[in-house]
Each structure stands twice: as C-alpha cells, then as structure tokens.
C-alpha positions in Angstrom: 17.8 -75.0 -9.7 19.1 -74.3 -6.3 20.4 -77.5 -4.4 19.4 -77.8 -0.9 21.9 -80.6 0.0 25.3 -79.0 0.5 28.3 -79.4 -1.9 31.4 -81.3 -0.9 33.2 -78.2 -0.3 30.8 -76.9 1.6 30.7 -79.6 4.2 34.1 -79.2 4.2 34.2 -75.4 4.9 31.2 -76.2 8.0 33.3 -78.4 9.2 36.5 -77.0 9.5 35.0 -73.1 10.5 32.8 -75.3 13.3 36.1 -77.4 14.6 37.8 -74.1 15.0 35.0 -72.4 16.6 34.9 -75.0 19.4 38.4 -75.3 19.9 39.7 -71.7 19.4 36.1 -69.5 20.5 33.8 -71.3 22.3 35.9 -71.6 25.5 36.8 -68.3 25.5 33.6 -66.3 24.9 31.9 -66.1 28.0 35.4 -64.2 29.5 36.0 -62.4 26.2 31.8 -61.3 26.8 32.1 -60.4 30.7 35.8 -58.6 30.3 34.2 -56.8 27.1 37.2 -57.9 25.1 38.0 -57.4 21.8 40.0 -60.9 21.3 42.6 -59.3 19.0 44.5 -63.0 19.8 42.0 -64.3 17.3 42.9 -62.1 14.2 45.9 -63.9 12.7 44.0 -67.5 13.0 40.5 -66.3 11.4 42.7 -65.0 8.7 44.5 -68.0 8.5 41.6 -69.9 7.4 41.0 -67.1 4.7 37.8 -65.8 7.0 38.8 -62.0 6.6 39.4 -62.6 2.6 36.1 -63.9 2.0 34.5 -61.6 -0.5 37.6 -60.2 -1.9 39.0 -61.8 -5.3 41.9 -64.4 -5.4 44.3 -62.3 -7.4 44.3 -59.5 -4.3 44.6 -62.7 -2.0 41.6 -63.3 -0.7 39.7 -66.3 -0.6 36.8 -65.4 -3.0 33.6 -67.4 -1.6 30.0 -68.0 -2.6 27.4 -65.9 -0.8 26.0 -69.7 1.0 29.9 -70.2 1.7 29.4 -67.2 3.4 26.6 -67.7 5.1 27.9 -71.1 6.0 31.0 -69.4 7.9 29.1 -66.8 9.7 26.1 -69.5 11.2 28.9 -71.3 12.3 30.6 -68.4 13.9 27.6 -67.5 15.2 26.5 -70.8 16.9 28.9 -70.3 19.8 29.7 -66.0 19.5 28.2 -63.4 18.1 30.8 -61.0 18.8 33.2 -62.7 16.4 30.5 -63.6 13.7 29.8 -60.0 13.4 33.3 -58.8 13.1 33.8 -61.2 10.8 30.4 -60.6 8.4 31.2 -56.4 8.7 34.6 -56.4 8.1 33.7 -58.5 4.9 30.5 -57.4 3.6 30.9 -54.2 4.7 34.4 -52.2 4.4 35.7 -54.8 2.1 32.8 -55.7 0.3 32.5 -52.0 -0.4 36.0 -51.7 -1.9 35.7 -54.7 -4.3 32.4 -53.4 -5.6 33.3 -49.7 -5.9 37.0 -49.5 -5.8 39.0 -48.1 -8.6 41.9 -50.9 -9.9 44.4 -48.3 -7.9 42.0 -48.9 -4.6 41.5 -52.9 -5.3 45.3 -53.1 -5.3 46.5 -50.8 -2.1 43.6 -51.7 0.2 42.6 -55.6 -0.5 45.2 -57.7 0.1 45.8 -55.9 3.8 42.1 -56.7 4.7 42.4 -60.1 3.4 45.1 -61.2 5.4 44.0 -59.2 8.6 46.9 -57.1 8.5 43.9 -54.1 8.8 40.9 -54.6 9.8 38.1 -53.0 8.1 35.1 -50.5 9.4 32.3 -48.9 7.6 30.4 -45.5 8.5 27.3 -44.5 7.7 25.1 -44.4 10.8 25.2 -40.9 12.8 23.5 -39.9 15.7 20.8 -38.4 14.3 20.6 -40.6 11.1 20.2 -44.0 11.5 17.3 -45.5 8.8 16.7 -42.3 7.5 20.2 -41.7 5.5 19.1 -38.4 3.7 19.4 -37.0 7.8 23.0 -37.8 7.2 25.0 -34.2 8.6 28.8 -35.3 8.0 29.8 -33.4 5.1 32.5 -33.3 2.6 33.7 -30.3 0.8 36.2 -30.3 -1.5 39.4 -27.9 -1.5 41.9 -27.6 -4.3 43.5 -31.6 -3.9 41.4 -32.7 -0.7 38.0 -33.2 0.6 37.3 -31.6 4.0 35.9 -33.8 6.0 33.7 -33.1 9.2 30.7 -34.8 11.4 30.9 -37.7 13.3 29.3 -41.4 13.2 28.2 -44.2 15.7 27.5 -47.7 16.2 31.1 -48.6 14.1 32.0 -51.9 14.5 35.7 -52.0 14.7 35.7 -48.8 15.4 38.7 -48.6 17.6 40.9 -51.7 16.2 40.2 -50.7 12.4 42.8 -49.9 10.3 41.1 -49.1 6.8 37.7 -46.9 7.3 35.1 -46.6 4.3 33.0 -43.6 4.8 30.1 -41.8 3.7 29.1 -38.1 3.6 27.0 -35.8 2.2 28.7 -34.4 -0.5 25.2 -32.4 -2.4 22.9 -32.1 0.6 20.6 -30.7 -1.6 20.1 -33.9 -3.3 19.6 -35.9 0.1 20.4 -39.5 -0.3 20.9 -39.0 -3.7 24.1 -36.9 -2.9 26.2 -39.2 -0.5 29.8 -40.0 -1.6 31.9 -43.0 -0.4 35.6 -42.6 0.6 38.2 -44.5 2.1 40.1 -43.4 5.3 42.9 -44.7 7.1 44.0 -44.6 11.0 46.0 -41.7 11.9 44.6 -39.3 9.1 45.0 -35.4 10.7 41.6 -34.7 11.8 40.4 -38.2 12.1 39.6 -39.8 15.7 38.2 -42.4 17.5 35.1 -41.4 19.8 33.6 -42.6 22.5 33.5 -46.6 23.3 29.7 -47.6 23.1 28.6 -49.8 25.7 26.1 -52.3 24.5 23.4 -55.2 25.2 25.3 -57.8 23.8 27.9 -58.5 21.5 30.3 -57.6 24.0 33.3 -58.5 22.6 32.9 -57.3 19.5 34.5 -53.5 19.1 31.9 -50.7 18.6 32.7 -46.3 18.9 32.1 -43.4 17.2 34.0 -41.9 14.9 34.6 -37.8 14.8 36.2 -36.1 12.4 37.6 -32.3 12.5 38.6 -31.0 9.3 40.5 -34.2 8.0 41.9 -33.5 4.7 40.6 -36.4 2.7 43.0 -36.8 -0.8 40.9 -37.0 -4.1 42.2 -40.4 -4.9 40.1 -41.6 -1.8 36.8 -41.0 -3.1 35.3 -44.6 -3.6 32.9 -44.8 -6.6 30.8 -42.3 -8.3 30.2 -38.2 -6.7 26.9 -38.7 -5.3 26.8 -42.6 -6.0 27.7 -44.0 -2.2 23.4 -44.6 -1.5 23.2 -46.6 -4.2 26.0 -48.5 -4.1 25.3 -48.3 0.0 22.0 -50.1 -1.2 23.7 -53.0 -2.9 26.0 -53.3 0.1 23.2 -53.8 2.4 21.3 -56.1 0.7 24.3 -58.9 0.9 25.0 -57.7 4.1 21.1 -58.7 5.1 22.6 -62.3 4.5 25.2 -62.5 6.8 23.0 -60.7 9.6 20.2 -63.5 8.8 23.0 -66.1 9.1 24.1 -64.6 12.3 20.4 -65.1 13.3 20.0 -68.4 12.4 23.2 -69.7 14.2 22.8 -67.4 17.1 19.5 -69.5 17.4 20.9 -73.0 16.2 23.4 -72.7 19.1 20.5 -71.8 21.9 18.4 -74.8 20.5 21.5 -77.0 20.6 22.0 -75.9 24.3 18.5 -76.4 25.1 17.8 -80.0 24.0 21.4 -81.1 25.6 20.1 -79.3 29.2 16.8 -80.9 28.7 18.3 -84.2 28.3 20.5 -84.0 31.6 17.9 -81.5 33.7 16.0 -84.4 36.1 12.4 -83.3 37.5 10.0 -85.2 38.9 12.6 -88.2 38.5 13.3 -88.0 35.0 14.7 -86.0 32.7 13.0 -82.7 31.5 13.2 -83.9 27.9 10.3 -86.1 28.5 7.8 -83.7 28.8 5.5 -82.8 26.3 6.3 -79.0 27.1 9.6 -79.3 26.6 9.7 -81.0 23.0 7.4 -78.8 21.8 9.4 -76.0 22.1 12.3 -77.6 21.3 10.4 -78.3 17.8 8.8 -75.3 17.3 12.2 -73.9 17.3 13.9 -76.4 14.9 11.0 -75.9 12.6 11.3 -72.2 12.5 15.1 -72.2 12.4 14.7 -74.4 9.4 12.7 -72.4 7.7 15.2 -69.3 8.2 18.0 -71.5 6.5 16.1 -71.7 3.9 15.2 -68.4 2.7 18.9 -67.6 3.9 19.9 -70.4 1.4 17.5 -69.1 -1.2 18.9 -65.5 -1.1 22.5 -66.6 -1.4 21.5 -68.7 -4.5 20.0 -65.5 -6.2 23.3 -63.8 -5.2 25.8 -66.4 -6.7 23.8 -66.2 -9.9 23.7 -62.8 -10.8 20.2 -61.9 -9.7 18.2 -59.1 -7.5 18.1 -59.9 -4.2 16.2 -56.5 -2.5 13.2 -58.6 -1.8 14.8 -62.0 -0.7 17.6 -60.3 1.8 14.8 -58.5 3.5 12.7 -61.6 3.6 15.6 -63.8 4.6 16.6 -61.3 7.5 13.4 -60.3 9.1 12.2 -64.4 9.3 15.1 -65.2 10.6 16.1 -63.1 13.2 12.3 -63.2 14.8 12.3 -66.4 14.9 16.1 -66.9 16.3 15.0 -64.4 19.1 12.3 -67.0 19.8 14.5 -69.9 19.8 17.0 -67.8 22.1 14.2 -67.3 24.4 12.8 -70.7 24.1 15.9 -72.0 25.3 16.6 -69.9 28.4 12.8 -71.4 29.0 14.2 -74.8 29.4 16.7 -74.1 31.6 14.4 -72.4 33.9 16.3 -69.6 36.7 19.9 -71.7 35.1 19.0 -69.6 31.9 18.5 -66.5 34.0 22.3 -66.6 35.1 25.3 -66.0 33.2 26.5 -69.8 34.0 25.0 -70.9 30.8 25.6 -69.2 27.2 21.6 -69.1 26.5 21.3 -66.1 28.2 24.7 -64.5 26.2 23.1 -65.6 23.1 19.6 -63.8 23.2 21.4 -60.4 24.1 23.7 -60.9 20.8 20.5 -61.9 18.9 18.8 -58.7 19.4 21.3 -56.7 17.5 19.8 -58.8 14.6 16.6 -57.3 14.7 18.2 -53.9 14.6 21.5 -54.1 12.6 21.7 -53.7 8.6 18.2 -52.3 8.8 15.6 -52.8 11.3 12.7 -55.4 11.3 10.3 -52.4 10.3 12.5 -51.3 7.5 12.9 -54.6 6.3 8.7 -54.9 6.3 8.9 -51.8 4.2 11.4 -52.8 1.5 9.5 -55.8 1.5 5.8 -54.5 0.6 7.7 -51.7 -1.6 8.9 -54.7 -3.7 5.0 -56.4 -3.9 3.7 -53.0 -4.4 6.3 -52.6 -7.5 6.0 -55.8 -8.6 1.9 -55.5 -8.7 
C-alpha cells in the first residue's frame, strides 16, 4: 500500500535539494528572471547532486530515482524557480527519459552518461507551429536516402533549445498513417542542416532556455533512429504520461512557495494596528490554499506510486496534473492577494511565481487535454 509518510531517504533528498535551492537559487532568480538568463553557472552543481542523472540507470552513471524522488526534487526546485525546475524535469523526463526507454544498448551507452553528468544537456521536439495537441498535424518529415534520413521542418517551444547538446526528435516518417507514423531520432549540435531558430520570448519561466529549432536537409545517420519506424507516438505517449508528474510537481511547489510567501507577509504586513494575519480574510485563504495544495501532493504522490510499481498511470498523471496546477494557479494568485499592490510589483517573488505557474496549465498537455484523457479513461473503463 502506498505510504504517505516519507522514507528516510527521502527526507534526506528534500532536504539537501531544498538547502541547495536556497543557498545556490533562490538569491539569484529574480536577476536570472529580469536579465532572462539561462544560469549556465548552475549546470555543473545540479549535476553534482546527481539532479540531471535522475531517470537514467546507475551503470550509465546516473543516479537512478523513484518517480516520488522525482517529484520530491522538482517541488523543491520549484518552490523558489520555475525556470530551473523545468530544465531540470525536461532534460530528465524528456530527452533522457526518452533514450533510456527507447534507446538501443549502442544509444544507452554513447548518449547517457553525457546527460547524466551535464556534460550535454538534453532537448526534446515534438511541438511545431502548427501542431501542438494535435500530433497527427505534425509537418517535419523524414525521408530516408541510401545511409541517412533527410530531415526537414522545424519545431517550437524547445526547452533548451539553444544550450542543448543532445536533441531527440520526432517526425513524420508515414504521413499517411498520421500519429501512427512518427519516428523518434536523436540529433546532436552542429549536425549539417541543423539550427537553432528564433529565441521565444515568454510569460514566465524566464530563465529557463526556450527556441525553435529548423532543420534544412540534415542528413540524419540510420543508427539515430530511436525505437521502432512509426513507434515515436506511442512511445511519445508513455513519455508524457511521467512527464505529467514532474509538471504537477512543478505545480504544486510553484504554489507551496507562493503560500509560504504569503503567510510570512501576512505575519509582518500591520493594518489597522496589527498584523494582516489576524484577519479572518486572510487565513482563509491562506487555508483554502494549503488544503488544495495538499490535496495535489497527493494525487502527485499517488501517481508516482503507480509508476514505481509497474502500473498504468494514463489516468492518474492526467488527474494529478490538471488538480494540481489549477489549484497552484489559485494559491499563486491567493498569494499576490495578501500582499495587496506589494504583489503587483516585481519586489516580491509572488508575482514571478504565478507567471511560471501558468506554463503548467499549458505544458505536457493542456488542462483541456488532460479533461479528455481523463473521461476517455472512464468512458473505457465503463
């Protein structure tokens, strides 16, 4: 039965990934946020607490952790950035996590151990600009040619984009067959016809590195192809149902870290000669957050269980990350409430947090796509 106290090494790991994000993040984000930074700096210390190895196997040198050790990293992460939590959830779940589940021995062997020491950092394509939710719009196509595949099209909303080093990408590779005829392969920086595109200038999550991608005829060898011909979706499928995790965590620390900042403003705040904490107002919404944010840990915690032990998690993900990044965005909110105009201004991360929460509601599948794998499941299941 799933425990909902934590294990010793868990509180370990909370504790060390929170020390490190007060000490080496927390007073650096706001600059890294305004300056729209990519904190390159940080690379070689998140990697030396085995934070860009976390999904890959020990015997490639990664650190090999739980799905709710996981989840435990990325709240933390996320409590005081979102920028770095979501570098460090896509360039695990995503690129990596995409290599260890669909990479041949040959792949596992060249490509892991440089991603789990953050030698490169790791990227994943499948969005375009015309195909976003709907991957069967997907235009980037691969031919093949004697040795190569031919690559051309172009993708968006990359995260590492520009500072990624090893690319998994997918294209169609059937078009007749739609979804059902994507193919996975992995790229590397400086491949002929392969470029970086244009920088995309987002709501939040400044500092957290996000382009397009084009490429012109790059010449793609056949010992690149991850997986299956024609299997990318599905295994794409599998990839985004962990992934809904670490978004969901993102969620829940994104709001754990506005709630935090709220009650600590409402306890120094004076109105009316006291402090704003003592108003009914104020500790209602102060609760109603908790409770929610609860909650979210919960079915976060519940999904990662199912993951660890082997079973579907289609439905739970999608539950786990639409709960909980509504209700962060309400706790976010909640809390630039309590600080009145104060939470209107820059001066105080509130206002940096709800901006970086939104991308929750959007990322690894929006909330209306997650409210249609969802009733897909009942329906299924009836």
């Amino acid at each position: 039965m799933i425990n909902f106290d934590y294990t010793e090494d868990e509180r370990i790991l909370q504790q060390t990934v929170r020390e490190f994000a007060k000490n080496e993040i927390a007073p650096h984000a706001r600059k890294w946020d305004e300056e729209e930074r990519y904190p390159s700096e940080l690379v070689p210390k998140l990697a030396s607490l085995g934070l860009l190895g976390m999904t890959i196997p020990e015997e490639y040198g990664g650190s090999a952790m739980k799905t709710q050790e996981i989840a435990l990293v990325i709240e933390e992460l996320s409590r005081v950035d979102g920028s770095v939590a979501l570098t460090v959830a896509s360039h695990n779940g995503l690129c990596s996590g995409h290599i260890r589940l669909a990479g041949s021995p040959e792949q596992k062997k060249k490509y892991l151990p440089r991603l789990a020491t953050g030698e490169a950092l790791g990227a994943w394509g499948l969005t375009e600009p015309g195909s976003g939710s709907d991957a069967a719009g997907m235009r980037t196509r691969a031919v093949r040619q004697g040795d190569h595949w031919i690559l051309n099209g172009s993708k968006t909303f990359i995260t590492q984009g520009s500072v990624g080093s090893i690319y998994v990408i997918l294209a169609s590779t059937t078009p007749e067959k739609k979804q059902r005829g994507i193919t996975a392969f992995v790229l590397e920086k400086g491949m002929p016809g392969f470029r970086v595109g244009k920088k995309i200038e987002k709501m939040g999550c400044h500092a957290s590195d996000t382009t397009e991608l084009v490429f012109e005829d790059c010449a793609i060898p056949l010992a690149n192809q991850l997986g299956e011909l024609d299997g990318g979706f599905i295994d794409t499928l599998r990839i985004l149902d962990r992934g809904r995790i670490s978004i969901a965590s993102m969620a829940v620390g994104l709001g754990a870290g506005a709630l935090e900042a709220a009650a600590s403003y409402s306890k120094e705040r004076k109105q009316f000669g006291q402090p704003i904490a003592n108003f009914q107002a104020i500790q209602f919404m102060l609760a109603d957050s908790a409770t929610e944010l609860d909650a979210a840990r919960l079915l976060v915690r519940r999904a990662g269980w199912m993951q660890d032990n082997g079973q579907r998690i289609t439905r739970e993900a999608a539950v786990a990350k639409l709960f909980a990044a509504r209700v962060a965005m309400r706790a976010c909110d909640r809390a630039i409430q309590v600080h009145g105009g104060y939470g209107y201004t820059r001066e105080f991360p509130v206002e940096r947090a709800l901006r970086d929460c939104k991308l929750c509601e959007i990322g690894e599948g929006t909330n209306e796509v997650q409210r249609l794998v969802i009733s897909r499941e009942h329906l299924g299941r009836a």
